[in-house]
PDB file of N, CA, C and O in Angstrom:
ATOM      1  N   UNK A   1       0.845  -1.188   0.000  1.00  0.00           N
ATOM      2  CA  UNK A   1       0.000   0.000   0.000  1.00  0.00           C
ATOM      3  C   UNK A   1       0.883   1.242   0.000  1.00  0.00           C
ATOM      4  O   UNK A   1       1.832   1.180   0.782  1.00  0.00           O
ATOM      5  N   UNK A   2       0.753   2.447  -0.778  1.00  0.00           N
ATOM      6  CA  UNK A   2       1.285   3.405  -0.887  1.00  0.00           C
ATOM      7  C   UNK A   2       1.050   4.463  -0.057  1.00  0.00           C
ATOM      8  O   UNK A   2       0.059   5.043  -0.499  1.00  0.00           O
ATOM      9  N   UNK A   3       1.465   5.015   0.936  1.00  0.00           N
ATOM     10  CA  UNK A   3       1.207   5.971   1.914  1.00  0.00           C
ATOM     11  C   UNK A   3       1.412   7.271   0.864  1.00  0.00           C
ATOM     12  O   UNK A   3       2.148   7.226  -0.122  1.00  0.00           O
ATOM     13  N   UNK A   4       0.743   8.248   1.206  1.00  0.00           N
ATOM     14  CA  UNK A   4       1.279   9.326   0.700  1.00  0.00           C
ATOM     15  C   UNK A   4       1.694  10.479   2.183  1.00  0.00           C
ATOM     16  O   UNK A   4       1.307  10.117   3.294  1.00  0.00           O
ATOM     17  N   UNK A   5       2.422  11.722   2.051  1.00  0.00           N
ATOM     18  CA  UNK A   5       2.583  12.262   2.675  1.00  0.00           C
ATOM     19  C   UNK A   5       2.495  14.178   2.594  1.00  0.00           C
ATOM     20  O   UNK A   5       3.064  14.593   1.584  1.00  0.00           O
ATOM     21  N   UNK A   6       2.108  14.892   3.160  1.00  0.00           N
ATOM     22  CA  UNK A   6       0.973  16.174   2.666  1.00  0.00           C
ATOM     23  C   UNK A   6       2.520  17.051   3.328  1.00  0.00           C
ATOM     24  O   UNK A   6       3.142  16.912   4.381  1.00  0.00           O
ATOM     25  N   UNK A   7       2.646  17.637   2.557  1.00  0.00           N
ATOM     26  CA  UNK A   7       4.031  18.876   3.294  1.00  0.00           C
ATOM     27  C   UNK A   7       3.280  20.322   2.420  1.00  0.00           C
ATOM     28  O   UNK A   7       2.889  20.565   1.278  1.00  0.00           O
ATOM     29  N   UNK A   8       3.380  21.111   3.869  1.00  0.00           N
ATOM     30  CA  UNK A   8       3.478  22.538   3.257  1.00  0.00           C
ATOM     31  C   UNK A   8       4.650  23.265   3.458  1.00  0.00           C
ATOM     32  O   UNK A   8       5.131  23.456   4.575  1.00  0.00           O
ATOM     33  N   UNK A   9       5.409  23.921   1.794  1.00  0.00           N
ATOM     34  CA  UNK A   9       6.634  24.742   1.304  1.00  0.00           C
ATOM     35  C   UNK A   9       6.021  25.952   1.510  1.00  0.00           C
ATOM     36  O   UNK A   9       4.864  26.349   1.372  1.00  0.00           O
ATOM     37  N   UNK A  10       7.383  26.611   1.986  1.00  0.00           N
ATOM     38  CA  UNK A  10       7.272  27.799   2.256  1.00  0.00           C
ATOM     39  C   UNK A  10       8.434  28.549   1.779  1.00  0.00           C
ATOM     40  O   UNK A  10       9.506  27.958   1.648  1.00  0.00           O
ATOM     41  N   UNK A  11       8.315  29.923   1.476  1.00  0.00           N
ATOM     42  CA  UNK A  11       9.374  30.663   1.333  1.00  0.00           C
ATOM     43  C   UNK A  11      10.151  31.085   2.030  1.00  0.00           C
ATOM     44  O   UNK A  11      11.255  31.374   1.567  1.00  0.00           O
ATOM     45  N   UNK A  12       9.814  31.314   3.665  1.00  0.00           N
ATOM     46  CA  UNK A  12      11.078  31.322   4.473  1.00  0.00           C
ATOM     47  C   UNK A  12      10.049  30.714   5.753  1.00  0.00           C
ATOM     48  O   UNK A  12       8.862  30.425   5.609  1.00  0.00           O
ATOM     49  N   UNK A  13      10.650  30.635   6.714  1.00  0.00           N
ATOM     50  CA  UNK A  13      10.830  29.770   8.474  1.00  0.00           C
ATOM     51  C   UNK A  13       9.656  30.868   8.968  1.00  0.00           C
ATOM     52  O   UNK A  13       8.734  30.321   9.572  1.00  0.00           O
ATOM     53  N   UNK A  14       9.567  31.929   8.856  1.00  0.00           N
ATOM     54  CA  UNK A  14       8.274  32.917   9.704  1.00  0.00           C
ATOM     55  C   UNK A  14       6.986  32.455   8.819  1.00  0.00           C
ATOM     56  O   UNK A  14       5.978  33.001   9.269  1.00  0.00           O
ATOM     57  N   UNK A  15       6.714  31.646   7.738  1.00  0.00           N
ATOM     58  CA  UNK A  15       5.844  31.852   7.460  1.00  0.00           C
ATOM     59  C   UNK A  15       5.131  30.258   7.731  1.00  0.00           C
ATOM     60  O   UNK A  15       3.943  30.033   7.965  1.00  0.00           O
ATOM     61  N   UNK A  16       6.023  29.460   7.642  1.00  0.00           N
ATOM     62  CA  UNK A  16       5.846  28.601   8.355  1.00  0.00           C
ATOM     63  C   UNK A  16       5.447  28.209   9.746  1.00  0.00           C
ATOM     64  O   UNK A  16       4.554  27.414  10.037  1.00  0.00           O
ATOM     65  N   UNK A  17       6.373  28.996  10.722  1.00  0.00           N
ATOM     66  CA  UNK A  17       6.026  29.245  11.963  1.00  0.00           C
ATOM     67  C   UNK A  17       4.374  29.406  12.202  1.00  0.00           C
ATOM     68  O   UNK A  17       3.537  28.683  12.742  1.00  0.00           O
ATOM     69  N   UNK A  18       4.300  31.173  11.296  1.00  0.00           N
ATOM     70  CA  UNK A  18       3.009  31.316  11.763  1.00  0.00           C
ATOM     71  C   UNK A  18       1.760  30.133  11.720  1.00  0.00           C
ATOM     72  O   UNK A  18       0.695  29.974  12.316  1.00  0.00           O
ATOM     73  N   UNK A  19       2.526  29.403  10.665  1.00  0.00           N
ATOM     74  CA  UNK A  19       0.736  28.515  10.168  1.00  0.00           C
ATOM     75  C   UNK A  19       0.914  27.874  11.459  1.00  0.00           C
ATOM     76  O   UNK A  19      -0.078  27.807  12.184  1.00  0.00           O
ATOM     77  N   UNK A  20       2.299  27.266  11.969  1.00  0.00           N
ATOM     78  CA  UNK A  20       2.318  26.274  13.076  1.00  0.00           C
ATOM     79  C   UNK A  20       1.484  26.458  14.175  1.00  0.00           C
ATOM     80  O   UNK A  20       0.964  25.528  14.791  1.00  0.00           O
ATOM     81  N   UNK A  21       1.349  27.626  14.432  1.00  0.00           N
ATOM     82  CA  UNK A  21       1.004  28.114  15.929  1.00  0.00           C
ATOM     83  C   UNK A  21      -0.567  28.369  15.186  1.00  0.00           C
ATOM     84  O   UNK A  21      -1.551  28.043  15.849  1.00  0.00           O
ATOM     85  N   UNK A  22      -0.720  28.828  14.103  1.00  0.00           N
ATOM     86  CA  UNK A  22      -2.223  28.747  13.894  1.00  0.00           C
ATOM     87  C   UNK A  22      -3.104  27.466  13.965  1.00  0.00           C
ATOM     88  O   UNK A  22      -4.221  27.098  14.326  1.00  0.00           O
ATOM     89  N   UNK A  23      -1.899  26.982  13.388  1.00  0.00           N
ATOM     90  CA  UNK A  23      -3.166  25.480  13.128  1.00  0.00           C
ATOM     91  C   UNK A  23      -3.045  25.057  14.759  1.00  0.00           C
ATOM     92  O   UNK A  23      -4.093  24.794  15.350  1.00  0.00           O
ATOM     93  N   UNK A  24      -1.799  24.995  15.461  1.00  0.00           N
ATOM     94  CA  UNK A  24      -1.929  24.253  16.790  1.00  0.00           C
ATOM     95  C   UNK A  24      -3.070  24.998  17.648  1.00  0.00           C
ATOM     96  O   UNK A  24      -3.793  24.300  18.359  1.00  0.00           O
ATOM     97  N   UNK A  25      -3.281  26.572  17.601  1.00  0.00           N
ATOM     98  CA  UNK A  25      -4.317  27.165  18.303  1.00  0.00           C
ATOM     99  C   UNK A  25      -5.701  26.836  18.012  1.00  0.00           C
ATOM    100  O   UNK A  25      -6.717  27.032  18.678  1.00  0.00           O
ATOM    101  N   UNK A  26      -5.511  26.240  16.757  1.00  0.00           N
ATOM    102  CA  UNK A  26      -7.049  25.645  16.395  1.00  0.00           C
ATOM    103  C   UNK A  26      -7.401  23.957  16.140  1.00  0.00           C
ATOM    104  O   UNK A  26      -8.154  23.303  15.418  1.00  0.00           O
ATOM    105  N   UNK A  27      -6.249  23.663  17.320  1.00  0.00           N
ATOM    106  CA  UNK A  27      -6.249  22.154  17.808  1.00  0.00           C
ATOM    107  C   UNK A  27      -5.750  20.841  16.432  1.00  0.00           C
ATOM    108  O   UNK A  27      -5.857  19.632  16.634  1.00  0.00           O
ATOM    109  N   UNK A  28      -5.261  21.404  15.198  1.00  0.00           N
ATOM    110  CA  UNK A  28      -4.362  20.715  13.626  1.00  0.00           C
ATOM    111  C   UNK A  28      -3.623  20.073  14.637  1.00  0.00           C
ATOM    112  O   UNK A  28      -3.403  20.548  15.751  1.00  0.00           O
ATOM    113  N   UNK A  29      -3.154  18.715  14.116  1.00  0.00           N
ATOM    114  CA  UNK A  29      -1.364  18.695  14.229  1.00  0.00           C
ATOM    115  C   UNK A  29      -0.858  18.637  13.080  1.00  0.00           C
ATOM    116  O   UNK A  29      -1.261  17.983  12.118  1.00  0.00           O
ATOM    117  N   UNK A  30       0.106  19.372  13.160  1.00  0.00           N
ATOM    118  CA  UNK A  30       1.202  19.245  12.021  1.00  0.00           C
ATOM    119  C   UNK A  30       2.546  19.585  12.863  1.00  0.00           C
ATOM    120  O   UNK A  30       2.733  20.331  13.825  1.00  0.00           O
ATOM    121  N   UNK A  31       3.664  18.486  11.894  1.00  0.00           N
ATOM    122  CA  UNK A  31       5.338  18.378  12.585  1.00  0.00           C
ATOM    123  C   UNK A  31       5.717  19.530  11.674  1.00  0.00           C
ATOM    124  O   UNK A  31       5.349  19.771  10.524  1.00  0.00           O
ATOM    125  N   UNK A  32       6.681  20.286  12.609  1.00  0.00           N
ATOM    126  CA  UNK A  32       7.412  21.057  11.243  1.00  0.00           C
ATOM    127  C   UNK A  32       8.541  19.608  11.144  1.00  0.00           C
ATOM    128  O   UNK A  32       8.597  18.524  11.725  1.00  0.00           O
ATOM    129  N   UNK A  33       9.281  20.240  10.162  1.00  0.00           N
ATOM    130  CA  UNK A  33      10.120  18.947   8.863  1.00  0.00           C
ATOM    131  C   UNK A  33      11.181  19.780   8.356  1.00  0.00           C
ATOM    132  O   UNK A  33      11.289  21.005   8.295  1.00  0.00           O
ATOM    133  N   UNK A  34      11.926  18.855   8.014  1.00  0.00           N
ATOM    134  CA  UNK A  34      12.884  19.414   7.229  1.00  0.00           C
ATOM    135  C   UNK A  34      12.236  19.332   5.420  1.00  0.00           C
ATOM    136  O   UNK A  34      11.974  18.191   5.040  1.00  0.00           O
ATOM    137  N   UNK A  35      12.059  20.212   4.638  1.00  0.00           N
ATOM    138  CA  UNK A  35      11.612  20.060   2.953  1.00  0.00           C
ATOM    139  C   UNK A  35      12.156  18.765   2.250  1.00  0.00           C
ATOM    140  O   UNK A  35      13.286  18.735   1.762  1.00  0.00           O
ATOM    141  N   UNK A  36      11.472  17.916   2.228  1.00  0.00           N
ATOM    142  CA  UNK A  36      11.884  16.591   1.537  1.00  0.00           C
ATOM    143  C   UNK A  36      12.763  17.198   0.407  1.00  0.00           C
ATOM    144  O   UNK A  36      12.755  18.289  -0.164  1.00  0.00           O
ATOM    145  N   UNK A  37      13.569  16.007   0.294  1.00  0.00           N
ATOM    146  CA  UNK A  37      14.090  16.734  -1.452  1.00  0.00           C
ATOM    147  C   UNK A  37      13.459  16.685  -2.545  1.00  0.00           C
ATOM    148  O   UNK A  37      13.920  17.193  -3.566  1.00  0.00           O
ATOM    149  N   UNK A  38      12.118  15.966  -2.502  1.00  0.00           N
ATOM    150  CA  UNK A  38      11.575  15.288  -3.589  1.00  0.00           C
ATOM    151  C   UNK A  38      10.702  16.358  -4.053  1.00  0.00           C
ATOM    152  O   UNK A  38      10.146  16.473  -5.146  1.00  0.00           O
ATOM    153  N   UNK A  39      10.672  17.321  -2.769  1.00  0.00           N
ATOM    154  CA  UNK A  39       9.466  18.053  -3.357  1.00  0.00           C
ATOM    155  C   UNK A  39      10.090  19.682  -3.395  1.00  0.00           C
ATOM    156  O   UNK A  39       9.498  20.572  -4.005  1.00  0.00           O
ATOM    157  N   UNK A  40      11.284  19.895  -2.699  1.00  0.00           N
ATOM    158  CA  UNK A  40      12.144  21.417  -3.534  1.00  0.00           C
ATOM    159  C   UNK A  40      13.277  21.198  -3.181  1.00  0.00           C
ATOM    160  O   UNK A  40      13.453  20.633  -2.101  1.00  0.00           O
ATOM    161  N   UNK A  41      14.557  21.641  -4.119  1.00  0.00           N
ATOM    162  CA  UNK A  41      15.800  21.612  -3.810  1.00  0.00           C
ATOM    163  C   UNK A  41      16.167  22.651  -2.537  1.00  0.00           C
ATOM    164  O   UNK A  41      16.933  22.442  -1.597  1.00  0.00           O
ATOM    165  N   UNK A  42      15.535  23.581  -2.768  1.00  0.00           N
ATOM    166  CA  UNK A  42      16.003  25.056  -1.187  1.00  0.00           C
ATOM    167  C   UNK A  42      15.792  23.978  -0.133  1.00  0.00           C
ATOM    168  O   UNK A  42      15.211  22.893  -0.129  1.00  0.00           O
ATOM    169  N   UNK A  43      16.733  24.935   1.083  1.00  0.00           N
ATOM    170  CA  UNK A  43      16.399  24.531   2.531  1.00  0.00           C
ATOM    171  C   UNK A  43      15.443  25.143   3.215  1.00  0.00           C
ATOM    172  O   UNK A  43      14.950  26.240   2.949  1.00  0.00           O
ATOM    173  N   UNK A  44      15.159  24.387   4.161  1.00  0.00           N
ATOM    174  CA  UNK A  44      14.220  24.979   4.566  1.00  0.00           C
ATOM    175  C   UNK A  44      13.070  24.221   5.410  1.00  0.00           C
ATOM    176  O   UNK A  44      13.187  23.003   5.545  1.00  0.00           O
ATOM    177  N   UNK A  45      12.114  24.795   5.905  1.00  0.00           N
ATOM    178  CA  UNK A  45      10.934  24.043   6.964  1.00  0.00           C
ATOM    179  C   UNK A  45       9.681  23.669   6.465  1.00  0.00           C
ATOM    180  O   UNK A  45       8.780  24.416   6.083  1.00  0.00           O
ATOM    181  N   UNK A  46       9.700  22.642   6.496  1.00  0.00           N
ATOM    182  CA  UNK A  46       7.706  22.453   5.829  1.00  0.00           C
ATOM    183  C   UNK A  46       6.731  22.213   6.965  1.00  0.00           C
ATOM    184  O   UNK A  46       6.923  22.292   8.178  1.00  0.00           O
ATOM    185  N   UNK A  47       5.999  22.003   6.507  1.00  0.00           N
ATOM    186  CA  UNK A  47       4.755  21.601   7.970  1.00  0.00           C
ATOM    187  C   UNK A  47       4.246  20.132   7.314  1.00  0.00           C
ATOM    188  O   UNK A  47       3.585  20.495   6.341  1.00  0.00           O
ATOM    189  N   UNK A  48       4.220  18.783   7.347  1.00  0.00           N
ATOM    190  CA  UNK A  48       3.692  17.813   7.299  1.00  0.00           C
ATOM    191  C   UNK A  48       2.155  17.853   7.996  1.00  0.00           C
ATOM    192  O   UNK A  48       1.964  18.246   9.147  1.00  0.00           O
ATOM    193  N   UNK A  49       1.423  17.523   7.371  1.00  0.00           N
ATOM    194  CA  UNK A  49       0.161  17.632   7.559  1.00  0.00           C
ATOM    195  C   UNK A  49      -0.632  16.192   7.370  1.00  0.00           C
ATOM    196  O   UNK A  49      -0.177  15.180   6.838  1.00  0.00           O
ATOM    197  N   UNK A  50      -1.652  16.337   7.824  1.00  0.00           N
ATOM    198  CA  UNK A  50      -2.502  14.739   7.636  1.00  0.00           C
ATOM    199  C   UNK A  50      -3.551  15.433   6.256  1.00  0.00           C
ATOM    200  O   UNK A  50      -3.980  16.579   6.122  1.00  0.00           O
ATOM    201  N   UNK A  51      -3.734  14.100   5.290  1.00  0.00           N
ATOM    202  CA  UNK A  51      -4.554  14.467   4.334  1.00  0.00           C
ATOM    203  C   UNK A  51      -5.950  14.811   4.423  1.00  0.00           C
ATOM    204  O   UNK A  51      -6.563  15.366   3.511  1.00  0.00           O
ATOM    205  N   UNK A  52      -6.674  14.322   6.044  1.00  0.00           N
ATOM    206  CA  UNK A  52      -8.063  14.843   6.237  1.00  0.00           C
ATOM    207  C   UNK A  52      -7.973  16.209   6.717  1.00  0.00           C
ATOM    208  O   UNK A  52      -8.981  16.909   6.617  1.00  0.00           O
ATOM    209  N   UNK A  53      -6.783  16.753   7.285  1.00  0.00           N
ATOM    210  CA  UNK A  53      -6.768  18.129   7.899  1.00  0.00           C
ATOM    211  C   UNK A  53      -6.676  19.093   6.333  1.00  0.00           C
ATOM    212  O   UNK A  53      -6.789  20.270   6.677  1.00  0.00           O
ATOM    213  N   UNK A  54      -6.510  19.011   4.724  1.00  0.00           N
ATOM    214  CA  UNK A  54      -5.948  19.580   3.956  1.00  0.00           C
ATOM    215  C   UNK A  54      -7.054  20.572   3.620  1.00  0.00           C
ATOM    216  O   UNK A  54      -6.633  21.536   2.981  1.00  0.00           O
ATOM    217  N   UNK A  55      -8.364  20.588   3.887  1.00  0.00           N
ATOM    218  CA  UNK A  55      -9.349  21.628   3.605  1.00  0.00           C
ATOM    219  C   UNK A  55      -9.379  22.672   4.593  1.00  0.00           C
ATOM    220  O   UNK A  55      -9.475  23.865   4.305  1.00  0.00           O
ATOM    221  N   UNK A  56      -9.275  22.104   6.040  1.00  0.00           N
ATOM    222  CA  UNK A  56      -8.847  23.160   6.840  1.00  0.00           C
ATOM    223  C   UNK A  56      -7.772  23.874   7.049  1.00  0.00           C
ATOM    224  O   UNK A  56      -7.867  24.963   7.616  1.00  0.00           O
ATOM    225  N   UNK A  57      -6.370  23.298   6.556  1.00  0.00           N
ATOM    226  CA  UNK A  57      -5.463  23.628   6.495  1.00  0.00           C
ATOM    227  C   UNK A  57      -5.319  25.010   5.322  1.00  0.00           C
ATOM    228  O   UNK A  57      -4.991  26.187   5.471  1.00  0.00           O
ATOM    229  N   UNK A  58      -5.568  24.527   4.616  1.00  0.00           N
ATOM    230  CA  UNK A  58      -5.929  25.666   2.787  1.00  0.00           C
ATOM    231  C   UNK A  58      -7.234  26.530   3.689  1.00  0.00           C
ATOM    232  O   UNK A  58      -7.671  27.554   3.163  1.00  0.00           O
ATOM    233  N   UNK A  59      -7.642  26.215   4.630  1.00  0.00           N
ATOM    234  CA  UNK A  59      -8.695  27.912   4.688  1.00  0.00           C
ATOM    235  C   UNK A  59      -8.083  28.690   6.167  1.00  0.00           C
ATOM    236  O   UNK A  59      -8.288  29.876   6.425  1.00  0.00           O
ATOM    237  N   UNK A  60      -7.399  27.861   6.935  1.00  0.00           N
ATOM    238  CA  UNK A  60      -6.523  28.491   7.674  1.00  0.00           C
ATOM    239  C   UNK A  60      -5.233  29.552   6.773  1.00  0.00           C
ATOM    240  O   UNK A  60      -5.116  30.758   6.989  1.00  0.00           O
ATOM    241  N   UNK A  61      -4.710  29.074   6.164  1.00  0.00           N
ATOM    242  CA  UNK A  61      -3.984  29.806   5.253  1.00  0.00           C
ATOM    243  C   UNK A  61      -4.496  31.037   4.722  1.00  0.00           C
ATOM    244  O   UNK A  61      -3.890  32.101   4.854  1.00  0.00           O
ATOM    245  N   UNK A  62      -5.574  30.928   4.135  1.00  0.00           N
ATOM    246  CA  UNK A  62      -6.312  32.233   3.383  1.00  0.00           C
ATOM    247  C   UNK A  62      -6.753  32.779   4.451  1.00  0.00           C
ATOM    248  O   UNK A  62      -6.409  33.961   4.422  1.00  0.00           O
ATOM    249  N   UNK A  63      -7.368  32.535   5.435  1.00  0.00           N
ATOM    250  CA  UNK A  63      -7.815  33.126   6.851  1.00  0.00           C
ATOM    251  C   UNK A  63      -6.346  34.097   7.167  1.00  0.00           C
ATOM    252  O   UNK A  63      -6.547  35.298   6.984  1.00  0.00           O
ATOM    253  N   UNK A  64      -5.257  33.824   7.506  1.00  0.00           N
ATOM    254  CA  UNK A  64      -4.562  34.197   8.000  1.00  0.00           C
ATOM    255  C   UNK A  64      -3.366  34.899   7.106  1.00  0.00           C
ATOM    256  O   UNK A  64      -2.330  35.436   7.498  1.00  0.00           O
ATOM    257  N   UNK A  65      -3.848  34.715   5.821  1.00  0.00           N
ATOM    258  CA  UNK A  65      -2.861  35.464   4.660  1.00  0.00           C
ATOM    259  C   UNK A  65      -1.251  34.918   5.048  1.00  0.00           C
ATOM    260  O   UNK A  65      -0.302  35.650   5.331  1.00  0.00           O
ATOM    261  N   UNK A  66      -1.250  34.210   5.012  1.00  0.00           N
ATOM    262  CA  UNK A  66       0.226  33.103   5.182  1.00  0.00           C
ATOM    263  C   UNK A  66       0.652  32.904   3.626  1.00  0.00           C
ATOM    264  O   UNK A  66      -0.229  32.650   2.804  1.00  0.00           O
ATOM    265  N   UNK A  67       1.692  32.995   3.323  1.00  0.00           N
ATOM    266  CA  UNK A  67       1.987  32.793   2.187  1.00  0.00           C
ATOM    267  C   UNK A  67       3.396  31.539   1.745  1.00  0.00           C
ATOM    268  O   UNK A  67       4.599  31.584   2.003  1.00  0.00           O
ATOM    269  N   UNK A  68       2.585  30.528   1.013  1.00  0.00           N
ATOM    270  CA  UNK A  68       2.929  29.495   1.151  1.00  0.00           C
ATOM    271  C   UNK A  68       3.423  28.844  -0.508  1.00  0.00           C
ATOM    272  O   UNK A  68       2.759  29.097  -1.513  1.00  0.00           O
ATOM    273  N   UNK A  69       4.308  28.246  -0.525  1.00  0.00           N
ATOM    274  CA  UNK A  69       4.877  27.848  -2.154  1.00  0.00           C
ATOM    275  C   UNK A  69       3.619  27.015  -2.786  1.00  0.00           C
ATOM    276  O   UNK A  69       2.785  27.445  -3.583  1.00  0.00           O
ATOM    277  N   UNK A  70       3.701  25.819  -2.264  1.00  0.00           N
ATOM    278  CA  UNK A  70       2.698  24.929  -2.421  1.00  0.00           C
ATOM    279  C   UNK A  70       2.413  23.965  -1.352  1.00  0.00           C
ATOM    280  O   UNK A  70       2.905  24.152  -0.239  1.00  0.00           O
ATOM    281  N   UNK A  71       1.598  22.861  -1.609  1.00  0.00           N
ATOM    282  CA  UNK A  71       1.250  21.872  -0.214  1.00  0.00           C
ATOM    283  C   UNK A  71       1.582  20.525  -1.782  1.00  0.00           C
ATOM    284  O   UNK A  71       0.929  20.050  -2.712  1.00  0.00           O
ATOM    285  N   UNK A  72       2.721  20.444  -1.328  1.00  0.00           N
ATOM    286  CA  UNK A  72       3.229  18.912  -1.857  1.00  0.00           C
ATOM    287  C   UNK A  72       3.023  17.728  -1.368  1.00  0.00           C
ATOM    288  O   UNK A  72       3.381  17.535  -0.207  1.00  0.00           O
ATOM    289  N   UNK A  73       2.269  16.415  -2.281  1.00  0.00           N
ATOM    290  CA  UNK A  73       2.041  15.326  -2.210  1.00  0.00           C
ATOM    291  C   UNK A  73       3.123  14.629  -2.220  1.00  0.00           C
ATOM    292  O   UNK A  73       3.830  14.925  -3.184  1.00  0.00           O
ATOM    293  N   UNK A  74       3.679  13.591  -1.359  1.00  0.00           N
ATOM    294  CA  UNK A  74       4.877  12.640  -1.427  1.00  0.00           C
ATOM    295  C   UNK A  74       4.739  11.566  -1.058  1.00  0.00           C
ATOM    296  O   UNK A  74       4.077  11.375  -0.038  1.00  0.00           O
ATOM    297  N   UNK A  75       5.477  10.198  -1.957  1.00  0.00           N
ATOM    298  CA  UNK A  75       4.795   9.085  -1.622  1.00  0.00           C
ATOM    299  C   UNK A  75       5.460   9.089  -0.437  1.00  0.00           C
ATOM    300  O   UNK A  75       6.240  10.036  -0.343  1.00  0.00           O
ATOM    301  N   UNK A  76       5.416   8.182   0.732  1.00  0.00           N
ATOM    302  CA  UNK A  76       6.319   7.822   1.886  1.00  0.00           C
ATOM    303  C   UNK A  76       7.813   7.666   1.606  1.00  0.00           C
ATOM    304  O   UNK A  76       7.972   8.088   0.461  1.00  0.00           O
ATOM    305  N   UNK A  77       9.019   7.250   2.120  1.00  0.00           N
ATOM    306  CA  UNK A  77       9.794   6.442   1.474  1.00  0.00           C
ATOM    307  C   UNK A  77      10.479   6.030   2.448  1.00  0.00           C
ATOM    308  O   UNK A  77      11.513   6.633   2.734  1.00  0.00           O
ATOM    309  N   UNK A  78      10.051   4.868   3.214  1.00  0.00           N
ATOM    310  CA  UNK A  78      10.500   4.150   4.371  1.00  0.00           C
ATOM    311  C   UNK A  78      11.074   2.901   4.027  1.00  0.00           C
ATOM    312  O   UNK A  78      10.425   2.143   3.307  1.00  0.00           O
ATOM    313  N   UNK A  79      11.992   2.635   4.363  1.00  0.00           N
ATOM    314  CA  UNK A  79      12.950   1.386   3.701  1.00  0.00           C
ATOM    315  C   UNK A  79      13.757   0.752   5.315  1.00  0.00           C
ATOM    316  O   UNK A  79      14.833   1.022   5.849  1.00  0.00           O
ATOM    317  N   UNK A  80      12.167  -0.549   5.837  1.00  0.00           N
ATOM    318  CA  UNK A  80      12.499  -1.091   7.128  1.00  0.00           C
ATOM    319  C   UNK A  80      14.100  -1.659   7.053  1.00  0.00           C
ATOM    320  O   UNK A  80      14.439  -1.966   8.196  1.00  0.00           O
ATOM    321  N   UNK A  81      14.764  -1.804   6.459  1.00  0.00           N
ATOM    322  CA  UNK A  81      16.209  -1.800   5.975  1.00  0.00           C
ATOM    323  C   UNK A  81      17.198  -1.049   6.524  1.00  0.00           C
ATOM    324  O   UNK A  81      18.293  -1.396   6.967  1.00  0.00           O
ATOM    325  N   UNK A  82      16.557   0.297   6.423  1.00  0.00           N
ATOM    326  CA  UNK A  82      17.695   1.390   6.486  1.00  0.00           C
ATOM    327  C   UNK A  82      18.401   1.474   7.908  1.00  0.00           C
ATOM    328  O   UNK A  82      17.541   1.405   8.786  1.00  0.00           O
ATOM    329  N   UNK A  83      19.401   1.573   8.308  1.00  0.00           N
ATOM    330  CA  UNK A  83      20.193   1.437   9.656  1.00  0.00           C
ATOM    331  C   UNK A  83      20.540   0.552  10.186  1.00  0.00           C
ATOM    332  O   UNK A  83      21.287   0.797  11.133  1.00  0.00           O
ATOM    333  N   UNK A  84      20.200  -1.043   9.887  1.00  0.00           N
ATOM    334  CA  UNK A  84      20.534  -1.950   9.861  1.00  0.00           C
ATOM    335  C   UNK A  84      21.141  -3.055   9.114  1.00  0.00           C
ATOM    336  O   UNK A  84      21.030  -3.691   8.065  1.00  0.00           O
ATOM    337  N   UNK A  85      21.864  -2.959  10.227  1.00  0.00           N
ATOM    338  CA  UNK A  85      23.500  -4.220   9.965  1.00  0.00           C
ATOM    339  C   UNK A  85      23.945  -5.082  10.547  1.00  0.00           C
ATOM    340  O   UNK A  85      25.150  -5.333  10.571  1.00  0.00           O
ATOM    341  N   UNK A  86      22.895  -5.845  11.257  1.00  0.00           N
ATOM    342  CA  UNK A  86      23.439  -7.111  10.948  1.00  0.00           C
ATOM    343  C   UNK A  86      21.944  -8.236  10.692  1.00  0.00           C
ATOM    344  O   UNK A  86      22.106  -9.422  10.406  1.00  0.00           O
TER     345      UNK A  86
END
């Protein structure tokens, strides 16, 4: 089964921030993240989001004039493998 995973890009760390503390004041969770690579080469902070929160998330945004790159879809990419040796 293919997980997907919901990240919101941003143009810099304050704008991010703000959504953080918005959505947490209106009980969202979202992790901030480091920007997958898959979804922009810049550095930088995304907000990982759950895919049922993505309608509230997009009217929190316009509510609060946050200005945001895009909200990128990513498949998972977990490889129970990775770190282990022996």
């Amino acid at each position: 089964m293919i997980e997907l995973q919901h990240y919101v890009l941003f143009p810099n760390h304050d704008n991010g921030m703000r959504l953080y503390r918005a959505l947490k004041a209106l009980g969202f969770r979202a992790v901030i993240a480091p920007t997958p690579r898959a979804a922009s080469k810049c550095c930088g902070i995304s907000l990982l989001i759950a895919e049922k929160d993505l309608a509230a998330v997009k009217q929190c945004i316009s509510d609060n004039n946050i200005e945001i790159w895009e909200i990128a879809v990513i498949e998972r990419d977990v490889d129970p493998q990775r770190d282990r040796y022996c």
